[in-house]
C-alpha positions in Angstrom: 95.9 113.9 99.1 95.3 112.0 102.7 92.5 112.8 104.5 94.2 114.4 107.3 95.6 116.6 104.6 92.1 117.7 103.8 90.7 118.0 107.1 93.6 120.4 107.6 92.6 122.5 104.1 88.5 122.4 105.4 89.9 123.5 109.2 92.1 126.7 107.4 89.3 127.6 105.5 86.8 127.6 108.6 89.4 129.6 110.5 89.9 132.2 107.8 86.3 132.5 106.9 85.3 133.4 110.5 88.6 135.2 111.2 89.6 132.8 114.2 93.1 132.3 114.8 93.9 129.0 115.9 94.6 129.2 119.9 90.9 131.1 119.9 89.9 127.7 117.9 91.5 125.6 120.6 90.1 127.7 124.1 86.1 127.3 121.8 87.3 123.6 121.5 88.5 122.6 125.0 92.2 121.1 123.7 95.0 123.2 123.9 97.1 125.4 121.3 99.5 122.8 121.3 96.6 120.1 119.7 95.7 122.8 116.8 99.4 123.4 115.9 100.4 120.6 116.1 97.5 118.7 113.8 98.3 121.6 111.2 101.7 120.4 110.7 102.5 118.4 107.5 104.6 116.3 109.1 101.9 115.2 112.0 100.3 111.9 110.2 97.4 111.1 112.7 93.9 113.0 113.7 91.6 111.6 116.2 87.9 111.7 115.5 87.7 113.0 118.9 89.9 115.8 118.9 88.2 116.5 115.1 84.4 116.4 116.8 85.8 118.6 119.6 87.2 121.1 117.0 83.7 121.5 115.2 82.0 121.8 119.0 84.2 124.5 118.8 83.1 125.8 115.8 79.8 125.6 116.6 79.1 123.3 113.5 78.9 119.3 113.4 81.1 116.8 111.3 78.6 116.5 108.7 78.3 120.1 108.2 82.5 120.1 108.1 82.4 117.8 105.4 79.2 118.8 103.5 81.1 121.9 101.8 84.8 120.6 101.6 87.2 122.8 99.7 88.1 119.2 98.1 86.9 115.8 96.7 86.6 114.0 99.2 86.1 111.0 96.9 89.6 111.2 95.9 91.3 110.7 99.1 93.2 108.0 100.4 90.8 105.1 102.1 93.7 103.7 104.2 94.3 106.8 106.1 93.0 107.0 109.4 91.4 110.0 111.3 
């Protein structure tokens, strides 16, 4: 799995979780609807730790608490994938 793969998974989950659809996500975030579909795609390759921070602003949580209860290893993930 790539890591933007699993940002994607831990960014469902949130959603689902708090019941948030994903333009609500993006008007909390300041990016627009666009940014959040797009990133969901499979076939978009790239994330910006920007746009990432700005979408747990949004969610009112930071990126170590994103990644502190991942629905995934981590661990197992691709290290030449960038965010």
């Amino acid at each position: 799995m790539l890591i933007k793969d699993a940002i994607v998974l831990r960014l469902q989950q949130i959603c689902r979780e708090r019941n948030i659809r994903y333009n609500e996500l993006a008007n909390r975030s300041g990016v627009t609807p666009s940014t959040v579909y797009s990133l969901m795609s499979p076939s978009r390759r790239d994330l910006s730790v920007i746009t990432l921070k700005k979408l747990c602003d949004g969610l009112d949580m930071t990126i170590t608490q994103f990644f502190d209860d991942p629905p995934v290893s981590y661990t197992h993930l691709r290290a030449h994938e960038t965010l």
